[in-house]
C-alpha positions as CSV (number, residue, x, y, z in Angstrom):
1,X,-82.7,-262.5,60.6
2,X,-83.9,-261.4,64.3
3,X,-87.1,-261.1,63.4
4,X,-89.9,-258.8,66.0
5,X,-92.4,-261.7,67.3
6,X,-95.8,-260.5,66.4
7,X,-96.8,-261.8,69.8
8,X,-94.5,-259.0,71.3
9,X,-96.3,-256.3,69.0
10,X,-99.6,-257.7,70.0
11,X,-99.0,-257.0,73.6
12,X,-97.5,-253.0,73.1
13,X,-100.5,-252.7,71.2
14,X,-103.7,-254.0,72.9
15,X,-104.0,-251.7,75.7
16,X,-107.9,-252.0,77.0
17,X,-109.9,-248.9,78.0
18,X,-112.7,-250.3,79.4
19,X,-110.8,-251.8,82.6
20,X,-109.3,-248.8,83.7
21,X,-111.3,-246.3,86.3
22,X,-112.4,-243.7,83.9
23,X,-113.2,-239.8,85.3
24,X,-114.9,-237.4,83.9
25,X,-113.6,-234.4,84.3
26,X,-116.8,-232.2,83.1
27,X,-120.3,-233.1,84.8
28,X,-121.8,-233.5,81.4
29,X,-120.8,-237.2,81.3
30,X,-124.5,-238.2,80.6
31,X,-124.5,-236.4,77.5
32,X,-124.3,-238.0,74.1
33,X,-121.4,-237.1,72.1
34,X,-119.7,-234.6,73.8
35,X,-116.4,-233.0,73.6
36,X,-114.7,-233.8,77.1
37,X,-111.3,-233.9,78.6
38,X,-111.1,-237.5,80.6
39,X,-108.0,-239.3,82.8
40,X,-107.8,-242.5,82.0
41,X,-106.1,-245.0,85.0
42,X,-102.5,-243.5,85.7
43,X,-100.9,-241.2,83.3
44,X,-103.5,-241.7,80.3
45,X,-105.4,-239.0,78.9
46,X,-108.5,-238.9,76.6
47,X,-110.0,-235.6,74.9
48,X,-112.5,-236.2,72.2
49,X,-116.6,-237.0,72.4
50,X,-117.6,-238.8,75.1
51,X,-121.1,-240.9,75.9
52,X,-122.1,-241.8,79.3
53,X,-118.7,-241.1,80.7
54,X,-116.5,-243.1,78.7
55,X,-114.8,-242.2,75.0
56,X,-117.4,-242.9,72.2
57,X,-116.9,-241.5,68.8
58,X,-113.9,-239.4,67.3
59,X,-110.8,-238.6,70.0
60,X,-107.3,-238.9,71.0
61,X,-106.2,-241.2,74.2
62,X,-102.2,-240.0,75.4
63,X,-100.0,-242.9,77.6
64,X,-97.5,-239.7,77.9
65,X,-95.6,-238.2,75.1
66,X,-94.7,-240.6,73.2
67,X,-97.9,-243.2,72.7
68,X,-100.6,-242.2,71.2
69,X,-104.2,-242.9,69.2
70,X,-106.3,-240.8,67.6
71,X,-109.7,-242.3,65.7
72,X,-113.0,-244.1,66.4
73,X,-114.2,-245.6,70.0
74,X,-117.2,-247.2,70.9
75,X,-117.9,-247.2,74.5
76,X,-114.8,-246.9,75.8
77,X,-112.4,-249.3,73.2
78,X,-110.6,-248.1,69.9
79,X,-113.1,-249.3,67.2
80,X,-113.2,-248.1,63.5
81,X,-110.2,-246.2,62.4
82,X,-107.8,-244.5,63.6
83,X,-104.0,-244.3,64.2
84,X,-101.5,-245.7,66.9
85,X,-98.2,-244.3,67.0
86,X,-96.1,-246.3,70.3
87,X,-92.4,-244.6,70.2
88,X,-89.9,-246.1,72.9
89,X,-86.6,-247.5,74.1
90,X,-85.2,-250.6,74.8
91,X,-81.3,-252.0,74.6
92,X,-80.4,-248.6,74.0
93,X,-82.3,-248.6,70.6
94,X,-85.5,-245.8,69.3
95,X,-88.8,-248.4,68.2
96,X,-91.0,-246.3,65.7
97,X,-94.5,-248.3,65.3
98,X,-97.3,-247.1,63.8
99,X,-100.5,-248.0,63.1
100,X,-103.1,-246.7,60.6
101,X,-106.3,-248.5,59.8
102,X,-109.3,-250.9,61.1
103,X,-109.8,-251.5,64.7
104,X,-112.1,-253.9,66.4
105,X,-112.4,-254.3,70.4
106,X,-109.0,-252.7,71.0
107,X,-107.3,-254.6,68.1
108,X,-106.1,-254.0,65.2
109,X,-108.9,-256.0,62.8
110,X,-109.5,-255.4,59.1
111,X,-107.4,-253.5,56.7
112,X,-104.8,-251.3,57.3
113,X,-100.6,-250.8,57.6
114,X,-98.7,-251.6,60.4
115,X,-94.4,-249.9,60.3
116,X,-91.8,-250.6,62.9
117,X,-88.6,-248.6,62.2
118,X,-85.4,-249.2,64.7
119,X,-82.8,-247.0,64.9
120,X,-79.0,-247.4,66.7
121,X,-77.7,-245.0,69.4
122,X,-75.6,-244.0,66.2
123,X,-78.7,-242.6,63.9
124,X,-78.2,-245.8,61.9
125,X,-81.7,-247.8,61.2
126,X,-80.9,-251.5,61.7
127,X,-84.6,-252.3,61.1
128,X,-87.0,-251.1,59.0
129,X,-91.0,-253.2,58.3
130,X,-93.7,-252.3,57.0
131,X,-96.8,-254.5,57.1
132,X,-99.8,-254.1,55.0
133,X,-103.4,-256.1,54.5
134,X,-105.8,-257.6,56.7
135,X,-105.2,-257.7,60.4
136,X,-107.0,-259.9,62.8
137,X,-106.3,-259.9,66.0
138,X,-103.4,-258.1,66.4
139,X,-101.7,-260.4,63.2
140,X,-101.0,-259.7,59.8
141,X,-103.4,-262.7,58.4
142,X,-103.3,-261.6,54.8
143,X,-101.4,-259.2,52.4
144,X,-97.6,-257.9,52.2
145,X,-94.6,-257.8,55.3
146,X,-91.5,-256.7,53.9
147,X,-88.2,-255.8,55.8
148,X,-85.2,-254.2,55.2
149,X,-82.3,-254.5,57.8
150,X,-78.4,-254.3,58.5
151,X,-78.1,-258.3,57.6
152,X,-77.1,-260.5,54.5
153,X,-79.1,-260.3,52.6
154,X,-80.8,-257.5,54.1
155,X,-84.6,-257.5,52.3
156,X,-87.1,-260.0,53.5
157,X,-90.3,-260.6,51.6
158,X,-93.2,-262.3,52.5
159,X,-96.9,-262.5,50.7
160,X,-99.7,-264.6,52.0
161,X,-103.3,-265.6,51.9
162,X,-105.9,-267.9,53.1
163,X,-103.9,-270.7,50.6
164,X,-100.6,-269.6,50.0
165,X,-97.5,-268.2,51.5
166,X,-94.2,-266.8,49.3
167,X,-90.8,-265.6,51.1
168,X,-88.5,-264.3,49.5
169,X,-84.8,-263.4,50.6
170,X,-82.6,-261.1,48.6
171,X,-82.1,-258.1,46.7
172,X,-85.2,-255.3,46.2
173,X,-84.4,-254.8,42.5
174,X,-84.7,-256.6,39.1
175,X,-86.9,-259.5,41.3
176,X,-88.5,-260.6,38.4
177,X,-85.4,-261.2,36.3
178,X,-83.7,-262.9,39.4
179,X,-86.8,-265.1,39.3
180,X,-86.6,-265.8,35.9
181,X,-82.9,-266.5,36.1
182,X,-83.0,-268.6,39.1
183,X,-80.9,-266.0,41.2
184,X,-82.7,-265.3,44.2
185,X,-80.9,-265.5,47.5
186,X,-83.6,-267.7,48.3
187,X,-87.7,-268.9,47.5
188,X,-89.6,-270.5,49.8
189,X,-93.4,-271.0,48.2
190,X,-96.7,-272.7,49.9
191,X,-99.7,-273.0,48.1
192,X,-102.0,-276.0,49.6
193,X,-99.8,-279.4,49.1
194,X,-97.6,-277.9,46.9
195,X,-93.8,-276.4,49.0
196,X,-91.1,-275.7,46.8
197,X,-88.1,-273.7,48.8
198,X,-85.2,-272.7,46.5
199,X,-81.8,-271.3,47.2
200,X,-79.0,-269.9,45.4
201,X,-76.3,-271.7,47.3
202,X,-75.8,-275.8,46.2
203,X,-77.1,-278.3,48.4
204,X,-74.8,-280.2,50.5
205,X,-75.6,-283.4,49.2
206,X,-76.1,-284.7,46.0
207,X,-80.3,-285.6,46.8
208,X,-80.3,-281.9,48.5
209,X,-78.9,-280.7,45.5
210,X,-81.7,-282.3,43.4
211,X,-84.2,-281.3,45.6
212,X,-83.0,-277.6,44.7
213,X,-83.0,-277.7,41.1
214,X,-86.8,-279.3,41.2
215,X,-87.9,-276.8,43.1
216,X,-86.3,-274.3,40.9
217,X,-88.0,-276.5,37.6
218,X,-91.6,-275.8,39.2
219,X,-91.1,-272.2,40.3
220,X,-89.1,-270.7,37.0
221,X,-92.8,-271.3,34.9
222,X,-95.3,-270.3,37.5
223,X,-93.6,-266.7,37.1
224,X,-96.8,-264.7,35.8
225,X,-98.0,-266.0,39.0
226,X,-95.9,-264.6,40.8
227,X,-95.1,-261.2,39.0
228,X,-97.7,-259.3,40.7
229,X,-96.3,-260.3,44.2
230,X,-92.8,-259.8,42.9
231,X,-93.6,-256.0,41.9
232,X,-95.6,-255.1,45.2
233,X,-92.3,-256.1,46.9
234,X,-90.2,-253.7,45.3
235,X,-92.6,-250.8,45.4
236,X,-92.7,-251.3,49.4
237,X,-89.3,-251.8,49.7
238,X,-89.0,-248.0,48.4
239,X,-90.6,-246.9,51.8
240,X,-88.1,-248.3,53.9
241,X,-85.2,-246.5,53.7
242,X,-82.1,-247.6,55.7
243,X,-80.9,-243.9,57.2
């Protein structure tokens, strides 16, 4: 699966305020906390309270039509909460993201859920993601990333945490049973020293084969574990609608 590097989403998203040229276009810009419409360097717009001349507290900033924040700044950067909506085109297909949540020095940092939606020049969504937890950075370091795109299989699942990391390839329903039954497309589980991976299809050779079952021995008993993980997935995978 083509997977969106989270490098790339870093860069479309961390779009710093305080080096562009910043014009006030009231005379007020000494004031604390006012209401102001501002231009922001080229075609970006700001309207929302403003401090010493720059966007401090609760606005909007516009890059055109079709990119957009609206939340918390502190002297001049997106900090608190707010959401980012970035809609554009490349290789002839729409991108969708959106942001809603915790921002820190431009960043997205803390909690909050991160979608990217891509649709064909035919209406068709080839991708849909939804991202959800603790950002740092720009990076989803902990909580849910689940996909759901033309391939085969066509869900992707992923939990992780500080310790441990689950993927899961397959189907969005009856997960648990599939688990229990040892029919996932495929399981590929981290926690500390301990990396079992799992897949439906028979290992080439004989000591991959083994390898396949004992992964499937320690992962079939450690499903109570799992459950919770296993249920979040299919409740996100509801939002993600292929049309």
């Amino acid at each position: 699966m083509n997977k969106i590097s989270a490098l790339t989403l870093t860069a479309a998203l961390s779009l710093s305020l305080t080096a562009a040229s910043v014009t006030a276009a009231s005379a007020s810009a000494d004031a604390a906390s006012v209401k102001e419409r501002i231009q922001v360097a080229g075609q970006a717009t700001y309207y929302g309270e403003v401090k010493e001349g720059v966007p401090s507290g609760r606005g909007t900033i516009s890059w055109g039509a079709s990119k957009q924040y609206s939340g918390d700044f502190i002297s001049g950067k997106r900090e608190g909460t707010g959401k980012y909506v970035n809609e554009y085109v490349s290789d002839g297909e729409k991108h969708k993201i959106v942001y809603t949540g915790a921002w820190k020095q431009d960043q997205m940092n803390g909690k909050g859920t991160l979608t990217h939606k891509v649709t064909m020049q035919d209406g068709a969504v080839r991708w849909n993601e939804i991202q959800t937890g603790t950002f740092k950075n720009g990076v989803l370091q902990e909580g849910y990333d689940v996909i759901h795109a033309v391939a085969d299989p066509d869900y992707s699942f992923t939990y992780k945490s500080s310790r441990e990391t689950l993927t899961v390839m397959g189907s969005n329903t009856n997960m648990k049973t599939d688990w229990r039954k040892g029919t996932l497309f495929s399981v590929d589980y981290l926690n500390g020293s301990v990396h079992k991976v799992y897949s439906i299809f028979p290992g080439d050779t004989k000591a991959e084969e083994r390898k396949n079952q004992d992964a499937l021995k320690y992962l079939q008993p450690i499903q109570t574990k799992i459950n919770p993980y296993l249920e979040q997935f299919e409740k996100l995978s509801k939002q993600l609608p292929l049309k």
